[in-house]
N, C-alpha and C positions, 0 to 999 in steps of 0.2 A: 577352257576360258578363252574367249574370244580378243581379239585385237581391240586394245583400248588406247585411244591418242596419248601422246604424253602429255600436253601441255595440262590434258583434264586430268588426268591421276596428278601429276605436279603440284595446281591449284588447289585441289581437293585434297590431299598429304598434308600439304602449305598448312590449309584452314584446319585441318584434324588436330594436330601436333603443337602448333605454335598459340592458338590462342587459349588454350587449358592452360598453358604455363605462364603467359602473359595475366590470365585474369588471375593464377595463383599469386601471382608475386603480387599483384595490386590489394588481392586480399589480405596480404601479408601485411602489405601496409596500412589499412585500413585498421585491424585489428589493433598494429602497431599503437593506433591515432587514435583507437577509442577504448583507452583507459580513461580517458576523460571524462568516460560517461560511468564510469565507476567511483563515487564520490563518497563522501562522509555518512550515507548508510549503512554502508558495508565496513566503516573502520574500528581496529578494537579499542578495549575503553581505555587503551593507555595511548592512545592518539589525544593532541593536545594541540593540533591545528587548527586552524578558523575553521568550520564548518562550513563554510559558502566558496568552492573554489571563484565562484561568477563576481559575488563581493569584490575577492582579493581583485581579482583579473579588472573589475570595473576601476578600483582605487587605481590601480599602476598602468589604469590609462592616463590620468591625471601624473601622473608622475613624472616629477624633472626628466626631462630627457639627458642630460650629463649622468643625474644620478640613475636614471635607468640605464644607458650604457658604462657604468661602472658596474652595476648588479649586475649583469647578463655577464662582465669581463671575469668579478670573480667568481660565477657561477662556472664559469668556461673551463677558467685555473684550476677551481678544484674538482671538474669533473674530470681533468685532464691527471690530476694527483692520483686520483681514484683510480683511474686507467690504471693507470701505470702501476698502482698497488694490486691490481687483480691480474695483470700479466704476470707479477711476480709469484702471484701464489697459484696461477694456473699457468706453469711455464710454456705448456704447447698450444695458447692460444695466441703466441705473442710470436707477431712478425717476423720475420728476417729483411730486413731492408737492403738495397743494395743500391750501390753507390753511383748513381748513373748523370753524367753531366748532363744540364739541361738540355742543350744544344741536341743530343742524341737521344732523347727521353721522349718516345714515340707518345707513349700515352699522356704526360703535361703537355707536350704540343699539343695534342689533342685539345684536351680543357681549353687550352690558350685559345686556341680556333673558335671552337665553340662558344667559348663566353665571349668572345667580342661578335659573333653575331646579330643581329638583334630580329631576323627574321627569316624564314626555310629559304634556301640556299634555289630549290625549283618550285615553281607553281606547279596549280594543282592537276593543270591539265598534263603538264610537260612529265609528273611524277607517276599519275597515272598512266601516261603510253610508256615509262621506262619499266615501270613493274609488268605490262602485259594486262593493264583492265584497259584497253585501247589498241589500234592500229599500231605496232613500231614505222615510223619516222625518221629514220635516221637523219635525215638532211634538219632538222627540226633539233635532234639532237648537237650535231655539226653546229649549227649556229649559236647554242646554248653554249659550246666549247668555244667558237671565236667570239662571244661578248663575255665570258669571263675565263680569258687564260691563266690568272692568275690566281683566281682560289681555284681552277683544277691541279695546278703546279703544287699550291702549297698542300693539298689532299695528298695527292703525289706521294711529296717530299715527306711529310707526317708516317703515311704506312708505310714509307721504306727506311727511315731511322729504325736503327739494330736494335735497342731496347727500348724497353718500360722499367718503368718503376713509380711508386707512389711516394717514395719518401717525401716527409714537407709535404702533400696532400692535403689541407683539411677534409676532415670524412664526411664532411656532408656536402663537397664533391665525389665523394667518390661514390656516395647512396645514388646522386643523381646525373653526376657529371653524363654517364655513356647515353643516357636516354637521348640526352640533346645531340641530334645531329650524325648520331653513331648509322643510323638507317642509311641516311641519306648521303653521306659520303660514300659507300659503301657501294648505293647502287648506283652514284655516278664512275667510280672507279671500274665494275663491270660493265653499265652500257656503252662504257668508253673501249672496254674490251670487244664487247659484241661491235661496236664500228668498227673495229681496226681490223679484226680478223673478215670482216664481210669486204673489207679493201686490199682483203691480201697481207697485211702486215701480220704476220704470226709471233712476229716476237715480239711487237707491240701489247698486242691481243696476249700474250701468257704474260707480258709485265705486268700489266693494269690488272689483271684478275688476281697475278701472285700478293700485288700490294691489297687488293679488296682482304683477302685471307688475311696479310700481317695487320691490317686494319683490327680488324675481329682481334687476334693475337693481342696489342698492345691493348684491349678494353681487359681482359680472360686472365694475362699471365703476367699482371703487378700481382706482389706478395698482397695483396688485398682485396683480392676480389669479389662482388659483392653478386649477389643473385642476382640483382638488374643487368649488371653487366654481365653474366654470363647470360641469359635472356636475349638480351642485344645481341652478343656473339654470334651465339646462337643463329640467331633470326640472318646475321649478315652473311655467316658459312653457309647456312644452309640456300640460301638467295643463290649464292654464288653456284652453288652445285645443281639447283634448279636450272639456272641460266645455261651451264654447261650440259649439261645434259639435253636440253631442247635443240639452245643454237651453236654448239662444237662436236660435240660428239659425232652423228653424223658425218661430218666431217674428216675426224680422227680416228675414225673406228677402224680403219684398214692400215693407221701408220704407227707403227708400236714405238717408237723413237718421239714422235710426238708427243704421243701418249702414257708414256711416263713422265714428260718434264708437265706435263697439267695433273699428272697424279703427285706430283709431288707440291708442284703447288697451292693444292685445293685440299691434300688432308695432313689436318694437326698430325704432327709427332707425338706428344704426351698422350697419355692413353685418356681417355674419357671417367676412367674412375679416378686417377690420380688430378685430374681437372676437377671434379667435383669434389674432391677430399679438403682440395685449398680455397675455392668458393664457399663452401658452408662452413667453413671458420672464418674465412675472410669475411661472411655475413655475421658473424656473432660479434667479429671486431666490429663493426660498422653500428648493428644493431644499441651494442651496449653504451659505448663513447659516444655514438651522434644522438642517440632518443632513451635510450633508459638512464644513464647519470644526471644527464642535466635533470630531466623530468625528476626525478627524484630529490634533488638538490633546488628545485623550485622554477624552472625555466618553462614559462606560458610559452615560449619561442619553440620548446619542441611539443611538449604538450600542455593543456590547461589546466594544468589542478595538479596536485602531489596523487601520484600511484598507490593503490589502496591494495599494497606490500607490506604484509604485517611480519615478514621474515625476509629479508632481502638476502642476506647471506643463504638461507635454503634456497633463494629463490636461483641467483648468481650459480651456486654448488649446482643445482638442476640442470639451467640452461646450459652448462658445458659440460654434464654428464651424457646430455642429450649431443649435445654437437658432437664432440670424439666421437660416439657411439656411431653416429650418424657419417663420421670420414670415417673411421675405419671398417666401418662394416661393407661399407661397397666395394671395397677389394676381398672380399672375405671367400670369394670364390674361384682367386687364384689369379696369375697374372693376365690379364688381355683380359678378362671378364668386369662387367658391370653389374654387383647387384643391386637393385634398385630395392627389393623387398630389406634387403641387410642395411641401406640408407636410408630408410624409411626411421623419420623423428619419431622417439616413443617418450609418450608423457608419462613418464614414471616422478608421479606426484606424494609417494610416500614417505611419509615426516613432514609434507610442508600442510600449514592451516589451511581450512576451504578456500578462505578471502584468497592467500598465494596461489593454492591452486588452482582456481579460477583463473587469474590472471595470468599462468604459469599455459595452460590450457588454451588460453585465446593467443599467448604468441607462438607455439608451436602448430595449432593447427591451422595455420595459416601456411606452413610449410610443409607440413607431412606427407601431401601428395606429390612435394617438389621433385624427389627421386623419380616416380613412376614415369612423368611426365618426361622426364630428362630421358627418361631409359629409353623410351619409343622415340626421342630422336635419335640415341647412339645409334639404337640399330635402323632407323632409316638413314642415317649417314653410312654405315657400315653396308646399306644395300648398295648403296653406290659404287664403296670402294670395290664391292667384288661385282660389278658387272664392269668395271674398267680390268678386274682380274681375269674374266672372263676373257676379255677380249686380247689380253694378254698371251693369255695360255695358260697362265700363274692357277695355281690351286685356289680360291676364292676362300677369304677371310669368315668365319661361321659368325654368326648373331654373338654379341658380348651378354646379352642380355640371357636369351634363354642358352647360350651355349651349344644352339645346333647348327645344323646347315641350313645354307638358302635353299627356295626351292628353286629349281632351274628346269622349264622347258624348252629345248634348243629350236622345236618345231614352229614354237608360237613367239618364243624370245620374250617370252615374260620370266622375271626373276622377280620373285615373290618371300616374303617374310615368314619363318620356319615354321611358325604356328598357322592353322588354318585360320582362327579367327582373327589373325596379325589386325592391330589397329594400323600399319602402318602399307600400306595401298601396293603393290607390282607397281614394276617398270621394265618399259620395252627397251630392250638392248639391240641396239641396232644390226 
C-alpha cells in the first residue's frame, strides 16, 4: 500500500462514517413525524374519533388562543403523569438525575448560550477555512478572536464547568438542544488550539482542544442522552482528533511527555458500549415523553392526528423490550468490547396487531442500523488511540468492534483497520 496524504484519508473517513449516521438519526425522525400520514383507514372499528385528523386540525386553527394554550397545558400534565406512570412500571428506563448547581451545569450553560443566539456564531467563508474546505488563515482567524473575546470566553468557560446534568430540562430541548450550535463552538475551541500551538503556546493549544473534548462530554454524559446528541458528540470528538492528527501530531510524535497529556485529553474514559447503553434509553426517554404521549393524548404540536395504536400498552411493552435488549447486548462481548450486531434493535412484533406493528416497525427501523454505524466510528476512534500507542511504545489497543489487532506496517506507517475490507480508511503515523 502506497503513501497516502492524511488530510485525504481524514476528509474521506469524515464523509464515510459520519453522514450514514447523520442521515439515520433524521430518518429517525421523519418516521417519528409520519404517523400522521397513518389516519382513520387503518383504525379498528372500536375507534370512535373524528375521522378527519385535517378537519380537527382546521377547527383548532380557529380556536381561542387562551383556550388552546390551556389544552396544549393539560395535554403537557398529563402526558407528564403518564411518564412518570411507565417509569414506574419499567423501572430501568427511568433516569437517575443528579443534583448539579446551575452555575457548574456545563450542559444548561450550554442551552443558555445557545438559545440566546439568534444567528451562527462564523460566516460561511470564515467556517469553511476552519474546517479545511479553504486555505487556513490564521490571522483571519486572530481577528475573529479580537472582535468577539467574549463569546470565545464564555465557550471557554461552558466546556470547562465539571459537570452536566439535565435535571429540570424540558425534553424537547434535549431532542434538539445540541444540534444548535454544538459544531460550532467546538471547532472554534480547536482552531483556537491550532493557533496557539502554531505560536508556540502548548499549554494553551492542549487547554482549548481539552475543553473542545469536555464540550462533546457535557452534550453525551447528562443521564439523558438522546441520539442527536450523541451524533453531535460524536462529530465534535472526532473533529478534534482529525485536527490533531494532521496539525500536532507531527509535531509530538518524538516527545512522549507531551504525548500522553493530548492523549488524555482527546480520549473518553467510559468505554463506547457503556456510552451507547445510556443514549439508547436516554432516546427512548426522550422519544416517548417529547412525541408519542402527547401525540396520543391529541397534541397536533407534536404530531397531526391521533397514532393509529390499536394496543399501546403492546406497543409501550415492545419498545423497551427492544431498548434493554438493544443496551445490554452491546456489552455482550465482554468488557472493552463493542457489539454493534448484539445492539442492533430487533422488531419483535409478536402479539401486537398489524395496525401496531406497522407503526411499532417504522419507529424502530429508523434506528436499527444506529449500532453499525456507531461501531465503525468506535473503531476509527480506537485507530487513533493506538497509533499514539504506537508511538508510545505501549502495546496498541485491538478494534472493540471485531476484537482484533490493527494492522501495523512500520515500513510504510500506515496503521490500518483489522479487517481487510475495514469501511474505515488507514492512517499515516508519523
Amino acid at each position: 500500500m502506497g503513501s497516502i496524504p492524511t488530510a485525504t484519508l481524514m476528509k474521506s473517513n469524515l464523509q464515510k462514517w459520519l453522514l450514514p449516521v447523520l442521515l439515520l438519526f433524521i430518518l429517525t425522525n421523519v418516521l417519528a413525524w409520519k404517523f400522521a400520514g397513518k389516519q382513520s383507514a387503518v383504525r379498528g372499528t372500536n375507534d370512535t374519533s373524528p375521522p378527519s385528523s385535517r378537519s380537527r386540525s382546521s377547527e383548532r386553527s380557529d380556536e381561542d388562543p387562551e383556550r388552546a394554550r390551556q389544552r396544549q397545558e393539560s395535554i403537557a400534565l398529563a402526558a407528564q403523569k403518564w411518564y412518570e406512570e411507565l417509569l414506574e412500571k419499567y423501572p430501568r428506563m427511568k433516569p437517575d438525575f443528579r443534583d448539579v448547581p446551575d452555575e457548574q451545569n456545563g450542559y444548561l450553560q450550554f442551552l443558555i448560550f445557545a438559545d440566546s443566539l439568534k444567528e451562527p456564531l462564523l460566516t460561511d467563508d470564515l467556517k469553511a477555512m476552519l474546517k479545511g474546505d479553504s486555505a487556513w488563515d490564521k490571522q483571519k482567524f486572530k481577528a475573529w478572536l479580537a472582535e468577539n473575546p467574549d463569546v470565545f470566553d464564555r465557550i471557554l468557560h461552558i466546556a470547562e464547568l465539571p459537570d452536566q446534568s439535565a435535571k429540570g430540562v424540558a425534553l424537547n430541548r434535549l431532542a434538539f438542544g445540541p444540534a444548535r450550535f454544538g459544531g460550532e463552538f467546538s471547532l472554534i475551541l480547536r482552531s483556537a488550539a491550532r493557533s496557539a500551538f502554531e505560536d508556540g503556546d502548548a499549554a494553551a493549544a492542549l487547554r482549548y482542544m481539552k475543553a473542545s473534548s469536555a464540550l462533546a462530554d457535557h452534550l453525551v454524559e447528562i443521564e439523558v442522552p438522546t441520539m442527536l446528541g450523541e451524533v453531535v458528540g460524536v462529530g465534535m470528538r472526532q473533529g478534534n482528533l482529525d485536527s490533531f492528527h494532521e496539525h500536532f501530531l507531527p509535531q509530538l510524535a518524538t516527545n512522549p511527555e507531551a504525548l500522553k497529556a493530548w492523549q488524555e485529553a482527546l480520549f473518553h474514559q467510559e468505554s463506547p458500549a457503556d456510552e451507547y447503553s445510556r443514549v439508547i434509553l436516554g432516546e427512548w426517554n426522550t422519544m416517548v415523553r417529547h412525541s408519542l404521549l402527547p401525540a396520543l393524548l391529541g397534541s397536533e404540536s407534536a404530531i397531526d392526528g391521533r397514532l393509529p395504536i390499536q394496543d399501546v400498552e403492546g406497543f409501550l411493552d415492545a419498545s423497551v423490550a427492544a431498548f434493554l435488549k438493544s443496551a445490554d447486548g452491546v456489552s455482550q462481548l465482554g468488557e472493552g468490547r463493542f457489539d454493534a450486531a448484539g445492539a442492533a434493535l430487533e422488531m419483535d412484533c409478536s402479539g401486537l396487531d398489524p395496525v401496531t406493528a406497522s407503526v411499532f416497525k417504522d419507529v424502530m427501523g429508523g434506528l436499527e442500523k444506529i449500532p453499525e454505524a456507531l461501531g465503525i466510528q468506535v473503531t476509527r476512534r480506537t485507530l487513533h488511540a493506538a497509533a499514539i500507542s504506537i508511538l508510545l511504545g505501549e502495546t496498541p489497543p485491538i478494534d472493540p468492534v471485531s476484537g482484533k489487532a490493527f494492522s501495523w506496517d512500520p515500513k510504510t506507517r500506515l496503521l490500518s483497520g483489522p479487517e481487510e475490507n475495514s469501511a474505515v480508511d488507514p492512517i499515516k503515523v508519523p
